[in-house]
C-alpha positions as CSV (number, residue, x, y, z in Angstrom):
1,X,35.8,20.4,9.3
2,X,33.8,21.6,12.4
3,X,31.2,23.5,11.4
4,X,28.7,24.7,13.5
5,X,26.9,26.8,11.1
6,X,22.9,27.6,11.1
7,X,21.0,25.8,8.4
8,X,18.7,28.9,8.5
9,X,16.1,27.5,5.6
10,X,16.0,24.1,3.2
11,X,14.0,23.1,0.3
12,X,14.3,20.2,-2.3
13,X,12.5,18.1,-4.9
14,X,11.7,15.4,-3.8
15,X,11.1,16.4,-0.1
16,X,9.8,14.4,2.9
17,X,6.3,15.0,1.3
18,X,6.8,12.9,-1.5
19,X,7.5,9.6,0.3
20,X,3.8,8.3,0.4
21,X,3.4,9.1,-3.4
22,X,7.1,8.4,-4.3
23,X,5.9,5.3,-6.1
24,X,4.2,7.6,-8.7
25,X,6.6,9.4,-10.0
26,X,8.4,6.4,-11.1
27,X,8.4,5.6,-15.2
28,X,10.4,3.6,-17.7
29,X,12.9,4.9,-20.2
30,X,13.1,2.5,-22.8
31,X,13.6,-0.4,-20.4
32,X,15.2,0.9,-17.5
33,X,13.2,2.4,-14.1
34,X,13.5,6.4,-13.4
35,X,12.7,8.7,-11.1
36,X,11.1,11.6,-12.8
37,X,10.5,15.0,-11.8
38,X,7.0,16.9,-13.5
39,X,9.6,20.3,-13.2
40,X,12.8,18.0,-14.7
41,X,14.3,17.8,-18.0
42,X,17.0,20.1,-17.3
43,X,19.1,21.2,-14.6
44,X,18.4,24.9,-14.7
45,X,14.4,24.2,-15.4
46,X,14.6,22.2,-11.8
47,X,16.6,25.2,-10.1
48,X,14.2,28.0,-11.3
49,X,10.5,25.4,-10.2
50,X,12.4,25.6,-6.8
51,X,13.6,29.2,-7.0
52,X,10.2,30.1,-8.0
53,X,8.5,28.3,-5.3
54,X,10.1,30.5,-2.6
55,X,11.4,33.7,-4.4
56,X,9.9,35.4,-0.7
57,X,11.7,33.5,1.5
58,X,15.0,33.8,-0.3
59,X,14.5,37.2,-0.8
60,X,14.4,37.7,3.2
61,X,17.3,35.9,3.9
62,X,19.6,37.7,1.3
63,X,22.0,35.3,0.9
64,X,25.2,36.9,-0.5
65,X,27.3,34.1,-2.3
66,X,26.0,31.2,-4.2
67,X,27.5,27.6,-4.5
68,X,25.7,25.2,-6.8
69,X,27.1,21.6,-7.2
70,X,25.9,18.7,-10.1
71,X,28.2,15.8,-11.0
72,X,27.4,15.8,-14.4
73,X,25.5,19.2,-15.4
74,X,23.4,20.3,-18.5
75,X,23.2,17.5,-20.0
76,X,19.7,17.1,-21.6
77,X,20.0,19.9,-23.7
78,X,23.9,19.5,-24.8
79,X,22.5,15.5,-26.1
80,X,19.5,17.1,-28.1
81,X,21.5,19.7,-30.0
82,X,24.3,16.9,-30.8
83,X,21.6,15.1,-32.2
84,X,20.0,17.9,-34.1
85,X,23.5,18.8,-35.3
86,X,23.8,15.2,-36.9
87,X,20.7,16.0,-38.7
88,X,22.3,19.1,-40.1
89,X,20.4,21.6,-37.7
90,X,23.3,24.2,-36.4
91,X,23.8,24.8,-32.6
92,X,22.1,27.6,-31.0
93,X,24.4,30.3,-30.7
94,X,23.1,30.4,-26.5
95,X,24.3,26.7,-26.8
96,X,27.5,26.8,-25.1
97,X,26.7,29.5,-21.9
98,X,23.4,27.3,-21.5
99,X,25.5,24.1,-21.1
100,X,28.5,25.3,-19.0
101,X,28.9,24.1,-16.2
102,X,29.8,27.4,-14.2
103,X,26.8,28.9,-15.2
104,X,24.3,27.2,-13.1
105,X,25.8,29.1,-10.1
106,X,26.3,32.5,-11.9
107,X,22.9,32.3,-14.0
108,X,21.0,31.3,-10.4
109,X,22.9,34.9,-8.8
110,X,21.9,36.9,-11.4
111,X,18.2,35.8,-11.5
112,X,18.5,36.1,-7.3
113,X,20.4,39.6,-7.5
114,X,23.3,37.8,-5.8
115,X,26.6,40.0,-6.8
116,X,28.9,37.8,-4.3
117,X,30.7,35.1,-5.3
118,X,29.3,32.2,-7.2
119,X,30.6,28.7,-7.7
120,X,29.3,25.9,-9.2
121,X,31.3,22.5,-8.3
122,X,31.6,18.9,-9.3
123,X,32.6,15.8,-7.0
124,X,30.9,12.9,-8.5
125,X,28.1,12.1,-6.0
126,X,29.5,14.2,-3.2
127,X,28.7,17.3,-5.4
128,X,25.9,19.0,-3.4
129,X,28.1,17.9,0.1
130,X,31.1,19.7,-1.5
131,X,29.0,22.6,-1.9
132,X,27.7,22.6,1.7
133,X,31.3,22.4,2.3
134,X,32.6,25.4,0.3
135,X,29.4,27.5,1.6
136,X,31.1,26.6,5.6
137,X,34.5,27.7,4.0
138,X,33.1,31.0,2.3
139,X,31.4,32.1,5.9
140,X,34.6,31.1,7.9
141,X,37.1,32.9,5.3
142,X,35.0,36.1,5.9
143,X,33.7,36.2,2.4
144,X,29.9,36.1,3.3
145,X,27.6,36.2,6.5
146,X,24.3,33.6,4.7
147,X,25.6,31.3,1.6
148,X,22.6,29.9,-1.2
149,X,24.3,26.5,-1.5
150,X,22.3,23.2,-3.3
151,X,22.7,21.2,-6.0
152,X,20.9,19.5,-9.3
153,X,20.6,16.7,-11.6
154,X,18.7,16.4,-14.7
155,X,20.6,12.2,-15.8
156,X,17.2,11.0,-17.6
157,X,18.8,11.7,-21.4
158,X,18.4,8.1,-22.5
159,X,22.0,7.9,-23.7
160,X,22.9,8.4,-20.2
161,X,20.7,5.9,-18.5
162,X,22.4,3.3,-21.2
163,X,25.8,3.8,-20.1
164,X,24.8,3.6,-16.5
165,X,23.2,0.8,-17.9
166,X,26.4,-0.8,-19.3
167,X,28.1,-0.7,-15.3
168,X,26.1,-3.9,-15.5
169,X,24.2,-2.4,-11.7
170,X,21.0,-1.1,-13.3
171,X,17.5,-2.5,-11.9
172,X,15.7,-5.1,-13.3
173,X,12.5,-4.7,-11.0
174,X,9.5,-4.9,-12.4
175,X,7.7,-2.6,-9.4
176,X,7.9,-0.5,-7.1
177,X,10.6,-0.5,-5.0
178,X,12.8,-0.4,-8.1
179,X,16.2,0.3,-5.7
180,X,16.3,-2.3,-3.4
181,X,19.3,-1.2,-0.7
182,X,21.0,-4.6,0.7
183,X,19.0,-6.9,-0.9
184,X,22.1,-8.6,-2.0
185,X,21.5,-7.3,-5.9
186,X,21.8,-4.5,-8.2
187,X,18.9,-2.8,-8.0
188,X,20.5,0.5,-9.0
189,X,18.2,3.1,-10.7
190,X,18.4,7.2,-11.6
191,X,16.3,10.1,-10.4
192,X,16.0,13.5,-11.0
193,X,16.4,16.3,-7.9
194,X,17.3,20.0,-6.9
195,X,17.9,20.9,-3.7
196,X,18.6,24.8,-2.2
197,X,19.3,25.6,1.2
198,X,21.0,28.9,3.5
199,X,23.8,28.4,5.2
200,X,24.6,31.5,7.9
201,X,26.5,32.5,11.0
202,X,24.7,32.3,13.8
203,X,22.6,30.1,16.4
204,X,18.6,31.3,15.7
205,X,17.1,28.0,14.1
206,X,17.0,24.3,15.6
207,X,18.7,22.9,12.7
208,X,22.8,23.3,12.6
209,X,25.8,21.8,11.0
210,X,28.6,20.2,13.3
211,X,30.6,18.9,10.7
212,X,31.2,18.1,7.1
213,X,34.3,15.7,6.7
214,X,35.6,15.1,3.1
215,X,38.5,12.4,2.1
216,X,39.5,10.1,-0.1
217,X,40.3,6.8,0.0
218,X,43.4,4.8,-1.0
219,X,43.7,2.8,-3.9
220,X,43.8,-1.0,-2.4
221,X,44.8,-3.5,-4.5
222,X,41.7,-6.1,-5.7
223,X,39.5,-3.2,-5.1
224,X,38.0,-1.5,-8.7
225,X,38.0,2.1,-9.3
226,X,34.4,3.1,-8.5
227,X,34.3,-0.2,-5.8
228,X,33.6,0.9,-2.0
229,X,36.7,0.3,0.4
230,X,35.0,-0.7,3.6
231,X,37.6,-0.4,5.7
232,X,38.5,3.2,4.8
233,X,35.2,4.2,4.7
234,X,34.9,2.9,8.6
235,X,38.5,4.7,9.5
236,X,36.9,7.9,8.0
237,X,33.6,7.3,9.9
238,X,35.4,6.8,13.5
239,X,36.4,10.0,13.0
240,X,32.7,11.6,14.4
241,X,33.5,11.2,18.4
242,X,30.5,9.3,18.6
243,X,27.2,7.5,16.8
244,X,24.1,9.0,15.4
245,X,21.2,8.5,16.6
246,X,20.1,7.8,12.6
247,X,22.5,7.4,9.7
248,X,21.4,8.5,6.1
249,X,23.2,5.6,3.6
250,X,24.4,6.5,0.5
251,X,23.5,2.8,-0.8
252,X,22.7,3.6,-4.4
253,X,21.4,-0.6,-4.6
254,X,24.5,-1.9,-5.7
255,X,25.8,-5.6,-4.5
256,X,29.3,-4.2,-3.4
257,X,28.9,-0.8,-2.4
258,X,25.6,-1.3,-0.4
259,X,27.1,-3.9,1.2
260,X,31.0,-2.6,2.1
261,X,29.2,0.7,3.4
262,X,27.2,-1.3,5.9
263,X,29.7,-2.9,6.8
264,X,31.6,0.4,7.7
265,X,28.8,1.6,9.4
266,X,28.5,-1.4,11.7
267,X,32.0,-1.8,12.5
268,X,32.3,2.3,13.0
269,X,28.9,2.7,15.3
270,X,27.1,-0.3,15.2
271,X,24.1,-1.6,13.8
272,X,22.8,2.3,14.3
273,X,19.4,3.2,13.0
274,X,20.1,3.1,9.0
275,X,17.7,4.6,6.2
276,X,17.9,4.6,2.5
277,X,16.6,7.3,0.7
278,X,17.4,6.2,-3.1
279,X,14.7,3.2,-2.5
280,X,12.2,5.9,-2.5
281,X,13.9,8.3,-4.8
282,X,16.6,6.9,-6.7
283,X,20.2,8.2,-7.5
284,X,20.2,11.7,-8.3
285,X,23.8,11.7,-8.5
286,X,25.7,14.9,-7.1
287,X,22.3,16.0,-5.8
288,X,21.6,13.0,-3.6
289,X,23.2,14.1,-0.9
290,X,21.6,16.9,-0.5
291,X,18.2,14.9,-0.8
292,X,19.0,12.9,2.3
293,X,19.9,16.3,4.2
294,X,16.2,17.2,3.5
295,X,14.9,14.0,5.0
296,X,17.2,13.9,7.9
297,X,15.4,17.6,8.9
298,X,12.0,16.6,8.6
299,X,12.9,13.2,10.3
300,X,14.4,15.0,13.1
301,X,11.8,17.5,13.0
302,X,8.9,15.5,13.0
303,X,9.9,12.3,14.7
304,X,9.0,10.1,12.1
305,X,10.8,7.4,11.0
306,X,10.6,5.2,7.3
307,X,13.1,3.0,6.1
308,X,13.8,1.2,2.6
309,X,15.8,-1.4,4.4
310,X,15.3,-5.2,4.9
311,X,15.7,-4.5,8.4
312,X,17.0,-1.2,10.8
313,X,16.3,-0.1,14.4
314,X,13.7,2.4,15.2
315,X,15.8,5.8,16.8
316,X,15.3,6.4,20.2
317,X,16.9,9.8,19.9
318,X,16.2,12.7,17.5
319,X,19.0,15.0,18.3
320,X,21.7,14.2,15.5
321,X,21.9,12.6,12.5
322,X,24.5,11.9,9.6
323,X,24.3,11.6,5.7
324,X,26.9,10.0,3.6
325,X,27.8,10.5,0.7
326,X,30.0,7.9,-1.7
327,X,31.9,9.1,-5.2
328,X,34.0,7.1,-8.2
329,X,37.6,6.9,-7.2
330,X,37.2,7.0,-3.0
331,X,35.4,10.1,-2.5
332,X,34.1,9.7,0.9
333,X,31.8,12.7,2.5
334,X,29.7,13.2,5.5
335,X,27.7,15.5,6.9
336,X,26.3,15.6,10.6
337,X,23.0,17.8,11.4
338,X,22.1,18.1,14.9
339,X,18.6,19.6,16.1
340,X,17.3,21.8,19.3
341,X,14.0,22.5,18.8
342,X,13.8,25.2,20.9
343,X,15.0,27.4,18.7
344,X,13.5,28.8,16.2
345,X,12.4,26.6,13.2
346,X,13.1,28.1,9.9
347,X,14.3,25.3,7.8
348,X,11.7,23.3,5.7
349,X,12.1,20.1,4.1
């Protein structure tokens, strides 16, 4: 879908600013690597240490529909009471509204005074694209002139980081970086993140989106449900009329997927200037795209360049640049964010 919206304002943790301390925030869980937020623990504890960060600036833009997305949701605090429950402790009678899915998008309007729509969605790890993408659909439809859209993840409950565990992809690196993109292994590892942002009609800002394209790719036989098809993923990418001048990998540091996505990438556009954010950050799941948005605009912005890969060109351009996104089952997503910075620059990273 062609786009061509304003991305009037962006915020997310982690941001650009954490890159030269990322290496800090990294701990063990049991005996697996994480990414962990001070704000985390829960998904709704992230949104409202991001809400409360810039209450004024959200307050001045007035958005007027909310879209939230998160691949997995409230998890954290549904595993605890289970737990508590086996001990004989009953639920909390706020149990089931605090771990609903839906709610993340309808508590967030309320506490921002929001009475327009308010959607939360779930695409595996194209979550926070798909709600990029339903906040372009809500402006074109009509619905709303400026759309709150991000998305959140809260996966560090140690029965989930076992049964990402059991995919047999988690890292085994004893330092920093724990995700190691293309290194030929599985250096896979979780994070936490939250990421807001305001989509709105209009061409004030430098900082606009051209496009968000969302598929889904074929099942192909020898290929495994949550396996990367490269070829599909380079007829998807062909698609943009022409190459970035930096892409944002999804490369979560597994052997296959890393690998079949680059492979994509260089048969789409060619050996373009690649960076991989989840070395720095990890895999937030249906927040990570989101995260790499955030980078691309302060990348762009700033003409700075870092990358997690064993090797990448240096831009020459800073005018455009794409993030992809990757999901179980073929989802595919991308998102392309061009930037003129003679306009007026609004959107923080």
């Amino acid at each position: 879908m062609r786009s061509g919206l304003c991305l009037k304002a962006f915020w997310s943790l982690p941001g650009a600013e954490e890159l030269e301390r990322a290496g800090q925030n990294w701990q063990v869980r049991g005996k697996w690597p994480v990414y962990a937020l001070s704000e985390g623990g829960t998904t709704w504890g992230l949104l409202s240490a991001l809400v409360e960060r810039h209450a004024e600036e959200l307050s001045a833009l007035a958005p007027q529909a909310v879209v939230i997305g998160s691949a997995r949701g409230e998890m954290t605090t549904l595993f605890q009471a289970y737990e508590a429950w086996q001990s004989a402790e009953s639920p909390s009678p706020t149990l089931s509204p605090e771990t609903s899915l839906g709610t993340l998008a309808s508590r967030l309007a309320r506490r921002l005074g929001i009475q327009g729509p308010a959607w939360t969605v779930s695409q595996t790890c194209l979550s926070g694209l798909v709600a990029l993408y339903q906040a372009a659909l809500l402006i074109r439809a009509g619905v709303a002139q400026r759309v709150l859209f991000g998305a959140v993840e809260a996966p560090l409950h140690p029965f989930f980081i076992e049964t990402m565990a059991a995919l047999r992809i988690y890292s085994h690196q004893s330092d920093f970086p724990f995700v190691r993109p293309l290194s030929g292994t599985n250096t896979f590892a979780l994070g936490e993140a939250v990421a807001l942002g305001v989509l709105a009609e209009g061409t004030e800002g430098p900082f606009r989106v051209e496009a968000i394209q969302l598929t889904t790719a074929p099942p192909r036989e020898g290929l495994a449900f949550p396996a990367v098809d490269a070829e599909a993923l380079a007829a998807f990418l062909r698609e943009f009329s022409t190459a970035p001048d930096m892409v944002f990998l999804h490369a979560p540091g597994t052997r296959q997927g890393d690998a079949a996505e680059w492979q994509a990438v260089c048969s789409a556009w060619g050996e373009v200037p690649a960076c991989a954010p989840k070395a720095f950050f990890g895999h937030s799941l249906g927040a990570s795209p989101l995260v790499s948005l955030g980078l691309a605009c302060a990348f762009l912005r700033q003409r700075r360049w870092v990358t997690s890969l064993p090797f990448s060109n240096s831009p020459t351009q800073w005018r455009r640049a794409i993030v992809l996104a990757l999901g179980y089952g073929g989802a595919m997503g991308a998102v392309e964010l061009s930037y003129a910075p003679s306009g007026t620059d609004s959107a923080h990273a």
